[in-house]
C-alpha positions in Angstrom: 41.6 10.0 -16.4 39.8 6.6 -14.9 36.7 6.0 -16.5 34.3 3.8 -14.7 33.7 0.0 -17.2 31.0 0.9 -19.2 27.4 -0.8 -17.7 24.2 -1.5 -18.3 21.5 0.8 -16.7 18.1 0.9 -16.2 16.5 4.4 -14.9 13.0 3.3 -14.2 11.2 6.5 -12.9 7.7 6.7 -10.9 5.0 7.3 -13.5 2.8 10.0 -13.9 -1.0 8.7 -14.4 -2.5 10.7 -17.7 -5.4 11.9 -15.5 -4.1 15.3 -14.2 -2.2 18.1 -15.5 1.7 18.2 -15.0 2.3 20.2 -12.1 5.9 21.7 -10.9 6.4 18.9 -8.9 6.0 16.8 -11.7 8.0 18.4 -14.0 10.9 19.0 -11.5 10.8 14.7 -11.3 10.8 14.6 -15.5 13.5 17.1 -15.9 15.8 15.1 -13.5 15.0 11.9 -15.1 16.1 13.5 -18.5 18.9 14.9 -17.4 20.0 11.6 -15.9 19.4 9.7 -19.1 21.2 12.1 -21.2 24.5 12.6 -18.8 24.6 9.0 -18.2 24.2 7.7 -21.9 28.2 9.1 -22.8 29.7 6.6 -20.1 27.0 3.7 -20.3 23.9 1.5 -22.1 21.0 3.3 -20.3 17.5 2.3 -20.3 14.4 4.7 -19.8 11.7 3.0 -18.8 8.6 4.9 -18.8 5.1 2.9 -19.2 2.0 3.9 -19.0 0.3 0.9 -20.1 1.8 -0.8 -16.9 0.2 1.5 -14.6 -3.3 2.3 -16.6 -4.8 -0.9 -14.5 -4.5 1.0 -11.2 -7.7 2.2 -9.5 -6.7 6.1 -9.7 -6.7 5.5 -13.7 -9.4 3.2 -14.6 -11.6 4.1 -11.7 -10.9 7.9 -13.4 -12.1 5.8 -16.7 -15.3 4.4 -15.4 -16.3 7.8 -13.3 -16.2 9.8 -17.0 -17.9 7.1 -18.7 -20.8 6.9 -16.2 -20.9 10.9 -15.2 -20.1 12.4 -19.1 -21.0 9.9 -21.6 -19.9 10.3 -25.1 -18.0 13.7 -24.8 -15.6 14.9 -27.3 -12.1 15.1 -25.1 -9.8 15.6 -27.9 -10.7 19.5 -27.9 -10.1 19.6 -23.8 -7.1 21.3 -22.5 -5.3 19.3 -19.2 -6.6 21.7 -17.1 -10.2 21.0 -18.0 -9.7 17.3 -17.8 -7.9 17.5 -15.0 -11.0 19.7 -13.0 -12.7 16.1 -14.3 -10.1 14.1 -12.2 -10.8 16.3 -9.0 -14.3 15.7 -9.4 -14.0 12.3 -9.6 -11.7 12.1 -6.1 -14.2 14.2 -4.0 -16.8 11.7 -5.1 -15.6 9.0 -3.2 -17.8 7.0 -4.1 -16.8 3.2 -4.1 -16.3 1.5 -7.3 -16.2 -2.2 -7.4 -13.9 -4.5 -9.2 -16.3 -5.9 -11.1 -17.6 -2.5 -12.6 -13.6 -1.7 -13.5 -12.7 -5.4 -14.3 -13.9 -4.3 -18.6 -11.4 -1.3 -18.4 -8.6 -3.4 -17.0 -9.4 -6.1 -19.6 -9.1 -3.8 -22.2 -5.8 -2.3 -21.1 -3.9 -5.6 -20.4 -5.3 -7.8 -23.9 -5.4 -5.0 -26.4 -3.5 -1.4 -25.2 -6.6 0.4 -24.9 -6.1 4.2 -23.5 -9.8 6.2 -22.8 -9.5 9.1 -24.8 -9.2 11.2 -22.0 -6.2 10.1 -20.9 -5.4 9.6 -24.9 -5.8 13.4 -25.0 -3.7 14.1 -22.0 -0.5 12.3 -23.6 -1.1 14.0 -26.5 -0.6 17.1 -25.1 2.2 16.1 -22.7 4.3 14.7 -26.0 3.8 18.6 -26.8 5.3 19.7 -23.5 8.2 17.0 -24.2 8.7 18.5 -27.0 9.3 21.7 -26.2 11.3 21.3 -22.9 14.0 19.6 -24.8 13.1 16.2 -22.8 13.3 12.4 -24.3 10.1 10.6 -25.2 10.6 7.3 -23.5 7.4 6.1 -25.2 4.5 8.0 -23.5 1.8 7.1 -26.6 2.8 3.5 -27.2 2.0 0.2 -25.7 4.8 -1.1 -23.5 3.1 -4.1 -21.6 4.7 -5.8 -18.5 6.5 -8.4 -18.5 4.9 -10.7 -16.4 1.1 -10.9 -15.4 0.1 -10.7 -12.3 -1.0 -13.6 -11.2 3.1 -14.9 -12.5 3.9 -12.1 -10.6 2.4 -13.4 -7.2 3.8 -16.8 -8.1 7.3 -15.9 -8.2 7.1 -13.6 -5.1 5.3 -17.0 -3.2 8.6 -18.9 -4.1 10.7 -17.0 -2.8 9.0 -16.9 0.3 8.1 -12.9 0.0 4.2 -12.7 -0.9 1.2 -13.5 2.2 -1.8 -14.2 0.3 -5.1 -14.1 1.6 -7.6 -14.5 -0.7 -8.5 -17.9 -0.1 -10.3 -16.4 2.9 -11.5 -13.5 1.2 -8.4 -11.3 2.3 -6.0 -9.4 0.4 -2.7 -10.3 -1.1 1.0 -8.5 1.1 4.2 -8.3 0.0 5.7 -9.9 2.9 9.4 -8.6 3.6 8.8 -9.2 7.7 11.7 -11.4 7.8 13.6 -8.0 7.1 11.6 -6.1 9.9 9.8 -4.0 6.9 6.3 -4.1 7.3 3.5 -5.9 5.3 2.2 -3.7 2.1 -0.7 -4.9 0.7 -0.7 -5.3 -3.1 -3.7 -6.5 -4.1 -7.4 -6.0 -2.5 -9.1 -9.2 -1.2 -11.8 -8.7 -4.6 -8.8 -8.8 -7.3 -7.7 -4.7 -7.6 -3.6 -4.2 -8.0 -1.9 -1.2 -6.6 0.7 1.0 -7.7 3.4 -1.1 -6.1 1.6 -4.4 -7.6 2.0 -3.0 -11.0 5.7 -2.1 -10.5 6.8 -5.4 -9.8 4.6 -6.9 -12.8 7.2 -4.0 -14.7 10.7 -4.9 -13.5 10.5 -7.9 -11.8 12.1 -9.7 -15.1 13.7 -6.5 -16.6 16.7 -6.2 -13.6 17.9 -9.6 -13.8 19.5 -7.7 -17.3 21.3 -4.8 -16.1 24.6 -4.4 -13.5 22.4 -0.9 -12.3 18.8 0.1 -11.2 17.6 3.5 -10.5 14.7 4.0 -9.2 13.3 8.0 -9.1 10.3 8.4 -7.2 8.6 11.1 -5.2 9.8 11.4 -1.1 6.0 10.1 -0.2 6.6 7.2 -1.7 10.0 5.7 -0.1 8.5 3.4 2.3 7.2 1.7 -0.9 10.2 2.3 -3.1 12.2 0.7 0.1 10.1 -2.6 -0.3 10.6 -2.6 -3.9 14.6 -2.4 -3.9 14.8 -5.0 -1.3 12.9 -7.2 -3.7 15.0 -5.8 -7.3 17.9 -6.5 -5.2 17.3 -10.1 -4.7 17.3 -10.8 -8.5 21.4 -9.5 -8.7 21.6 -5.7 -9.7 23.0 -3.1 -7.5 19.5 -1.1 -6.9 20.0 2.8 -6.4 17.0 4.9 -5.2 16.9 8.3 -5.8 14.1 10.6 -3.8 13.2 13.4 -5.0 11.4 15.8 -3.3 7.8 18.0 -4.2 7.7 21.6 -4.9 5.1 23.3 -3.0 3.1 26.1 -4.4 2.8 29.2 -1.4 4.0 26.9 1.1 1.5 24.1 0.5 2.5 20.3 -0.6 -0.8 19.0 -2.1 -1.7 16.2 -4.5 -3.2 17.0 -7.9 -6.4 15.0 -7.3 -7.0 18.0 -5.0 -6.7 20.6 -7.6 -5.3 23.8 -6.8 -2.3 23.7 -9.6 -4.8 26.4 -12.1 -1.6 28.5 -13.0 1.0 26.1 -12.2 0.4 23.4 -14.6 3.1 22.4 -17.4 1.2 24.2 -20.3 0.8 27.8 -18.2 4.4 27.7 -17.1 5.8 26.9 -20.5 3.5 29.5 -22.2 5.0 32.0 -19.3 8.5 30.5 -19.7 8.6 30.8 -23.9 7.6 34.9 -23.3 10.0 35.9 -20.5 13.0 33.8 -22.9 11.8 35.1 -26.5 11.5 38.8 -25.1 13.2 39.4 -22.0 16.6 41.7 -22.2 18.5 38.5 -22.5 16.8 36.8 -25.2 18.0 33.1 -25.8 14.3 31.9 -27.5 13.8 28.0 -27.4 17.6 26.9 -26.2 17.6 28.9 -23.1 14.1 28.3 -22.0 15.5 24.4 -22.1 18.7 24.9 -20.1 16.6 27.6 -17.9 13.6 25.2 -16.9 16.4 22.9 -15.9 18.4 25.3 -14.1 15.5 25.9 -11.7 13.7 22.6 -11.5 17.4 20.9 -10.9 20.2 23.4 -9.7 17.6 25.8 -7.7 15.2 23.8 -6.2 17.5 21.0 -5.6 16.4 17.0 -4.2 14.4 18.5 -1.2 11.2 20.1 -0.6 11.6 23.4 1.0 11.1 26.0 -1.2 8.1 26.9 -3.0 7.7 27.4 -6.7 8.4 31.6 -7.2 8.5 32.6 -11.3 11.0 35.4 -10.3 13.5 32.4 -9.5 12.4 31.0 -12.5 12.7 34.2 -14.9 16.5 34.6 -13.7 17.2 31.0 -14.5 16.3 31.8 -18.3 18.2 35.1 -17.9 21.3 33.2 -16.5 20.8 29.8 -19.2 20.5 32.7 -21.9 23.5 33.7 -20.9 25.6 30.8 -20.5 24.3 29.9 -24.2 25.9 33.0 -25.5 29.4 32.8 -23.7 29.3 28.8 -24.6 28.8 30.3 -28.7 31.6 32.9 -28.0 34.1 30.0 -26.7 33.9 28.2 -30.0 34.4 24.8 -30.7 33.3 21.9 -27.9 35.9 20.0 -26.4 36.7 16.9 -27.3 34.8 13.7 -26.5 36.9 12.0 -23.5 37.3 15.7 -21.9 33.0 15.4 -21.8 33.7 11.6 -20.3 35.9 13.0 -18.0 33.7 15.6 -16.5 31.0 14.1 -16.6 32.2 11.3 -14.9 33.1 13.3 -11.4 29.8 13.3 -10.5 28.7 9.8 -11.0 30.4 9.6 -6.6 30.6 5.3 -6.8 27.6 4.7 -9.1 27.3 4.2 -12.5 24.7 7.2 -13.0 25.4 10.6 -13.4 23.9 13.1 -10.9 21.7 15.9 -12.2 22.1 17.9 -9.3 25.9 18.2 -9.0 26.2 19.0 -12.8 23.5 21.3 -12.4 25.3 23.5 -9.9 28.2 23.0 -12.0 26.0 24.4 -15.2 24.5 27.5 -13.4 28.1 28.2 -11.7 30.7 27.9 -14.9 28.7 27.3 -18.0 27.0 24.5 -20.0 29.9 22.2 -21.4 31.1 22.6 -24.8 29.6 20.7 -27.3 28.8 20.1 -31.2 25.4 18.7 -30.4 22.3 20.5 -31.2 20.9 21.8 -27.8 23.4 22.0 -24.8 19.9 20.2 -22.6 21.0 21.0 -18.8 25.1 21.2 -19.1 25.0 18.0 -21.1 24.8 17.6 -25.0 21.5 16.1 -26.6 23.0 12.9 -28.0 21.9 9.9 -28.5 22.1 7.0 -26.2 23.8 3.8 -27.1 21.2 1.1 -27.7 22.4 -2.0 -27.4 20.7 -4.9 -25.9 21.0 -5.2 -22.2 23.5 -7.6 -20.6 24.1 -8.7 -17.4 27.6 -7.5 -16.6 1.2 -3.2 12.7 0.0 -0.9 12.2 -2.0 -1.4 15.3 -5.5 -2.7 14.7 -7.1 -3.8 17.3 -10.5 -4.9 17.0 -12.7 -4.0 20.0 -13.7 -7.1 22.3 -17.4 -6.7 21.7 -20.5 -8.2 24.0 -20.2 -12.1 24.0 -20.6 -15.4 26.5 -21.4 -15.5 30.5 -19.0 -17.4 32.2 -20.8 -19.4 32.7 -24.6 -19.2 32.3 -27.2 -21.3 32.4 -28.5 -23.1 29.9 -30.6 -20.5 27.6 -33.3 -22.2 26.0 -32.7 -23.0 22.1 -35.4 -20.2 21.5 -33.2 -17.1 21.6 -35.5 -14.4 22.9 -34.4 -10.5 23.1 -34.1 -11.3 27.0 -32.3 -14.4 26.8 -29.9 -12.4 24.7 -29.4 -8.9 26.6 -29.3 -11.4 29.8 -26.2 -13.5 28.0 -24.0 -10.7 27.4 -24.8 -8.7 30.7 -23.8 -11.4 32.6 -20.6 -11.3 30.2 -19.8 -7.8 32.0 -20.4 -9.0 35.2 -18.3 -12.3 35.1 -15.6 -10.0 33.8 -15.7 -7.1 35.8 -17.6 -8.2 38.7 -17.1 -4.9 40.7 -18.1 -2.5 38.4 -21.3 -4.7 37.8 -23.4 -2.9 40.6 -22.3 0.7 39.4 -23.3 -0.3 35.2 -26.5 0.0 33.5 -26.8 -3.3 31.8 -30.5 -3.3 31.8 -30.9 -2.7 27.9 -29.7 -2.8 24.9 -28.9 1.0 24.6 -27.5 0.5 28.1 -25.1 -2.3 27.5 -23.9 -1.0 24.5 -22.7 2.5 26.4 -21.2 0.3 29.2 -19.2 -1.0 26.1 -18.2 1.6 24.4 -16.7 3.4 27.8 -15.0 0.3 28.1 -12.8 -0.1 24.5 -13.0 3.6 23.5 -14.3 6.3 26.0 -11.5 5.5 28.5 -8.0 5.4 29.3 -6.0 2.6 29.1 -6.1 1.3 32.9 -3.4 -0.5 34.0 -3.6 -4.0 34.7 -5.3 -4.2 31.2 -4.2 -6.5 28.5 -4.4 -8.0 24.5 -3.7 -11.2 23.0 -1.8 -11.1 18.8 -2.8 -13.5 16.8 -0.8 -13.5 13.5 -2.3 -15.6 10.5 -0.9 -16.7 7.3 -3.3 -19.3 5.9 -6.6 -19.9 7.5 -9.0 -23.4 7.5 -11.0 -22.6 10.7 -11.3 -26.3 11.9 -7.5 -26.0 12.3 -7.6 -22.4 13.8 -10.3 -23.7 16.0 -8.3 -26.3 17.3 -5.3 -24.3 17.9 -7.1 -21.1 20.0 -8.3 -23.4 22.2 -4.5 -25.1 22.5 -3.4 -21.4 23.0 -5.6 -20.5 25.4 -4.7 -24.0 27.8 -1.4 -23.2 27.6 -2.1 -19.9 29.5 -0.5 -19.2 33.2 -3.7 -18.3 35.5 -2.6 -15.2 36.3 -2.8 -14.4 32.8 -6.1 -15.9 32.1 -7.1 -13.7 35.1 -6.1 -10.6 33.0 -7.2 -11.3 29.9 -10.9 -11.8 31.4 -10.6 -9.2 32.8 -9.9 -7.5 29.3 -13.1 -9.2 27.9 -10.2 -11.3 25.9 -9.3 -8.7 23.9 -7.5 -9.9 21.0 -5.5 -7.8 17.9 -5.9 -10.2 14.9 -2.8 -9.6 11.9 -1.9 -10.8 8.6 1.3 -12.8 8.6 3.5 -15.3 7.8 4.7 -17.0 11.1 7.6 -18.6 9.7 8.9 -14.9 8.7 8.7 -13.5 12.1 10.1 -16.5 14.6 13.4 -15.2 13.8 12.4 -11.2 15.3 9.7 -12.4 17.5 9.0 -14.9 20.6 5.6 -16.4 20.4 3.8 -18.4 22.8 2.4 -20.7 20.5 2.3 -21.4 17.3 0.2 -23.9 15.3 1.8 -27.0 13.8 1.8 -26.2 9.9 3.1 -22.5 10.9 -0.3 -21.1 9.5 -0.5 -19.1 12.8 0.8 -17.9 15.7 -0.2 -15.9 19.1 1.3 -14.2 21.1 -0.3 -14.4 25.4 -2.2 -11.2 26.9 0.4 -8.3 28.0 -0.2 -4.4 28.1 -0.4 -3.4 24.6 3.4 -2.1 24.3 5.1 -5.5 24.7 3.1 -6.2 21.5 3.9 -2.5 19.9 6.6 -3.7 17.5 5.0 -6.4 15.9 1.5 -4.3 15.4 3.6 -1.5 13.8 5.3 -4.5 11.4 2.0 -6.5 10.5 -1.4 -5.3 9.1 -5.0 -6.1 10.4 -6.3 -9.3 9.6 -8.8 -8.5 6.4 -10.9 -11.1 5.1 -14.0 -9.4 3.9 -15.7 -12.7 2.2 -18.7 -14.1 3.9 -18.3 -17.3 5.9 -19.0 -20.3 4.3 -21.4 -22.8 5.4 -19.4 -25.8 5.3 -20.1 -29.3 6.1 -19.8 -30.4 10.0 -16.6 -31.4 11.5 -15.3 -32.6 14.1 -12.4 -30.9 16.2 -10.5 -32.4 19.0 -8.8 -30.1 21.8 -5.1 -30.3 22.0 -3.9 -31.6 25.0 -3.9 -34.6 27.9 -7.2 -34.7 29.8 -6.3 -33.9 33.3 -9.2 -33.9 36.5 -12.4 -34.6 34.3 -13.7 -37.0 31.8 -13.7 -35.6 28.1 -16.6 -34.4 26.6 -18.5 -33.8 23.1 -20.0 -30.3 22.3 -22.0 -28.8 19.0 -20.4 -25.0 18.5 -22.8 -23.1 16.1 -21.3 -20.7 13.7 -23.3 -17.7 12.2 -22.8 -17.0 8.7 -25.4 -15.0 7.3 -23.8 -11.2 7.0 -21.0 -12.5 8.6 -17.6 -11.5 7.4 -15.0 -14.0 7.5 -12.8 -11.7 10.0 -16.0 -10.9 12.4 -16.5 -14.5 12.5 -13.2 -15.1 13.9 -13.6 -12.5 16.2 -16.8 -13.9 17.5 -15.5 -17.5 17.7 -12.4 -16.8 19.0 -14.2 -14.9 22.1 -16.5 -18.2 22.5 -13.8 -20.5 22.8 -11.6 -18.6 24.5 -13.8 -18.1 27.7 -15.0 -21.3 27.7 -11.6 -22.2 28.2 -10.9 -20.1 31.0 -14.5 -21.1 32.4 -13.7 -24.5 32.1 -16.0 -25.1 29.8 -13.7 -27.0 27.1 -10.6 -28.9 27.9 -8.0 -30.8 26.5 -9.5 -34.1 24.7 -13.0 -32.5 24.5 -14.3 -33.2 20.7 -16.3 -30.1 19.2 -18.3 -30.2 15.8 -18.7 -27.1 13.9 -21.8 -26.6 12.4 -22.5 -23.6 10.3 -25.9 -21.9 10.2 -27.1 -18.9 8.9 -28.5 -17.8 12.3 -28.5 -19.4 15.6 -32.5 -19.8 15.6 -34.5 -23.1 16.1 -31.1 -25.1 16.7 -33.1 -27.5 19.3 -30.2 -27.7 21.9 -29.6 -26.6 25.1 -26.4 -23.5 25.1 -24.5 -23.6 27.7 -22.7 -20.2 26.5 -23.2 -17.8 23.7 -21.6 -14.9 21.8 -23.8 -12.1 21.4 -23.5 -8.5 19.6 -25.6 -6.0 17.7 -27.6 -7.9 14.7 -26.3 -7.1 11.4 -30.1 -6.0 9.9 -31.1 -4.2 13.3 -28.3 -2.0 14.9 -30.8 -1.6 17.8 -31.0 -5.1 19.0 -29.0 -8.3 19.8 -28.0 -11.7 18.1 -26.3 -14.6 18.7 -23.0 -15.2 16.3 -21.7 -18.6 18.3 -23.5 -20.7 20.6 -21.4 -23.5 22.8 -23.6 -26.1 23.4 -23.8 -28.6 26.6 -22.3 -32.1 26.3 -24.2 -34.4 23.4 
């Protein structure tokens, strides 16, 4: 017999949050991990690596935290069974009520400087260190503090340098994990106002554990793989081989549901234990604690298997304790265990090219021939409880697209500075009819109510219509001078047939999160700014664009625009038949969200490029106002919408002055 070099392994299974009962589904995933640990501990250094503490800063936990604390005050939770808290967690997910950073930032605080646990969730381990207990199953630490490695902020750093993190908070947008330049899409790991996710939280975990160990396994739920797939392509990067092992749900009467929505009342860990215990203490074939052990694993393992398709039945379940019960007796009738490299030997046919051992093929084996002979305690699954070496560890686009809304004439006259509710409903009706010129005499545009219809049926009532088209633009870092300066490059550098049909579009545009310099290699853009902080791509029907909107995210920058100081921006470009010329562009902040403000600028500028309006040489000063009210200039174009304080009227958001 061959026996693989011995390695070093880490089994780093998805955690359970301490906020809901353990379900079947749950258990199935912790038996497997178990099973793993102990068959792979004879033939390698395995480490379990099972924190909560790492995970107790994501929003399911301490938003679960915060939700008791504000709804139940000082309640007693040490007396509460998991089902009780867990109708508590349920509760708190049909709230949905938002909770914002600020009111979780004292929980998280409390977690990452001192270890603190909300007795709730203190209770809840508690009780699963019972159910540990009594399946048989390794405790890899559920009640102590195992903190990360690295904070988060270290974490982000590391993934910048590597060129793998988009971040986005400098303009009040979120942070991605950015593994584009591999055609996976962006994940967001951190909201724009400081909140980790579940993925965030992982990296903070092993990011500087793999560099240690020659194997990774990663076990994880089947929803999760499109985040587990991110996650090995980054572990991978840092030298180990990186295994991931899905493992599918168990549904209960043909239904796959989360535990936040309840329905597990007779299903959870403690009922099907208490149920499990009876049928092996007093059924016909006996066996008591041993066989309900080999028996849980016999079902959750050998029976159910990796996938998803059967549904949890306690008949299959009784005749897994009959059948462990009796391989228990005939392994006791056999005698003595084999010797130590006959266990190596077996148990190394089903490690099939990796170093771990795969519950699943010695499961069958188990329920088929018998548990192996052994002189440990508790044959656990067809493998001896022993215990593992421990030595230290050495290295051997989505489509978002954001509806064009009203905005400029192309081009009006000059509105007076004071913006009147006709000056404004005249603006963006004129909009419609320099866009669409022969649909103008068949629309209502005469009103507010009116024009908003007419937009509506426009960019969601109706088909797609042919000839209709959308501009990308993709953006890593954002200073809006800069961005300014570029749109209007982008949009000179359009053919006029395109121009024609983007107008015609009311210039729609999709706005994404991205790094440029990722994405050059996969994708052909049309023009890209100078410091590679953005890139567009020119109007065409939406599915010449589909790949890249399915790879990116939406833009998000949720912050409100800043007034900053004027400045000046020159257009790109050689003047060609006209003199250039100097123009004020007014920029709304007041209730406007970093992302809308693009939005509304970028539909300014871009139709007074195709109007003629701007050019190349023209010099434009910013100037940032709360509203466009009392300005004292002449507009010679504007960008109107619905007022943020009064749905049923208009404002102006940008306002294009003439020359100064």
């Amino acid at each position: 017999m061959t026996v693989q070099p011995r390695k070093n392994v880490l089994l780093a299974p998805v955690t359970v949050t301490p906020t809901k009962p353990l379900t079947p589904s749950h258990l199935k995933g912790l038996l497997w991990t178990d099973v793993m640990y102990r068959a792979t501990a004879p033939l390698a250094a395995v480490t379990y690596r099972y924190s909560h503490t790492t995970y107790h800063v994501t929003e399911q936990t301490v938003g679960f935290w915060e939700y008791l604390d504000r709804t139940r005050g000082e309640t007693d939770y040490g007396q509460l069974s998991e089902e009780e808290i867990g109708d508590l967690y349920v509760a708190y997910r049909s709230e949905d009520r938002p909770q914002d950073a600020a009111v979780l930032r004292p929980y998280r605080d409390a977690v990452e400087h001192g270890g603190w646990v909300h007795p709730a969730s203190e209770r809840m381990l508690r009780l699963w260190t019972g159910h540990y207990e009594r399946l048989g199953m390794h405790d890899p630490g559920l009640r102590e503090h195992q903190p990360p490695g690295l904070g988060l902020e270290e974490t982000l750093e590391r993934l910048a340098a590597v060129g793998l993190l988009l971040d986005q908070r400098h303009c009040g947008g979120p942070v991605y994990l950015d593994l584009t330049r591999y055609g996976m899409p962006l994940r967001r790991i951190v909201t724009s106002d400081g909140r980790p996710n579940y993925l965030a939280c992982a990296l903070r975990e092993l990011m500087p554990l793999v560099p240690w160990y020659d194997e990774v396994v990663l076990l994880y739920d089947r929803e999760l793989d499109s985040d587990y797939q991110l996650l090995n392509r980054v572990l991978a990067r840092l030298g180990p081989t990186v295994r991931r092992v899905p493992i599918g749900r168990v549904p209960i009467d043909g239904r796959i549901t989360s535990a936040r929505h309840g329905g597990w009342h007779g299903h959870t860990a403690g009922a099907l234990l208490d149920a499990a215990a009876e049928a092996a203490g007093n059924g016909s074939d006996g066996g008591g604690t041993d066989a309900l052990r080999l028996g849980m694993r016999l079902y959750f393992i050998a029976t159910l298997g990796p996938g998803q398709s059967q549904s949890f039945r306690h008949d299959l379940l009784r005749n897994c304790l009959s059948v462990a019960a009796r391989l228990l007796r005939r392994a006791a009738d056999e005698g003595p265990a084999a010797g130590a490299s006959d266990l190596l030997g077996a148990l190394d046919r089903h490690r099939r090219g990796h170093t771990y051992v795969d519950p699943y093929r010695l499961g069958v084996l188990a329920a088929r021939q018998g548990t192996p002979r052994s002189r440990s305690r508790t044959p656990v699954g067809g493998v001896p409880v022993t215990s593992p070496a421990t030595s230290s560890p050495t290295r051997s686009a989505a489509r978002s697209a954001r509806p064009a809304a009203l905005a400029p004439p192309a081009p009006p006259p000059a509105p007076a500075a004071s913006l009147s509710s006709a000056v404004l409903l005249k603006s963006a009706a004129d909009r419609v009819r320099s866009a669409r010129p022969e649909l103008a005499d068949r629309l209502d545009l005469s009103s507010t109510q009116a024009l908003r219809a007419v937009r509506d049926g426009f960019h969601g009532g109706r088909g797609v219509e042919a000839d209709e088209v959308l501009a990308v633009v993709v953006i890593g870092r954002l200073d809006l001078p800069r961005w300014v300066k570029e749109t209007c490059a982008f949009a000179l550098s359009l053919a006029p047939a395109a121009r024609e049909a983007w107008r015609r579009s009311f210039t729609r545009t999709v706005y994404l999160a991205g790094n440029p310099a990722n994405l050059r290699g996969r994708f052909a853009f049309d023009h890209v700014a100078c410091d590679d902080s953005a890139a567009w791509a020119a109007p065409a029907p939406g599915s010449a664009t589909a790949g890249l909107r399915r790879l990116l995210k939406a833009f998000e920058a949720s912050h409100e625009l800043a007034a900053l100081p004027a400045v000046d921006v020159t257009v790109p470009g050689r003047p060609g038949g006209r003199r250039p010329v100097h123009r004020d562009l007014y920029v709304a902040t007041a209730k406007v969200t970093v992302t809308d403000a693009l939005v509304h600028v970028n539909h300014l500028l871009a139709e007074a490029v195709l109007d003629g309006l701007i050019g190349p040489g023209d010099r434009l000063t910013l100037r940032f106002v709360p509203r466009l009210t009392g300005l004292g200039a002449q507009l010679a174009m504007l960008r109107v919408d619905t007022d943020v304080h009064r749905p049923d009227e208009l404002q102006a958001y940008a306002g294009l002055t003439t020359e100064v």
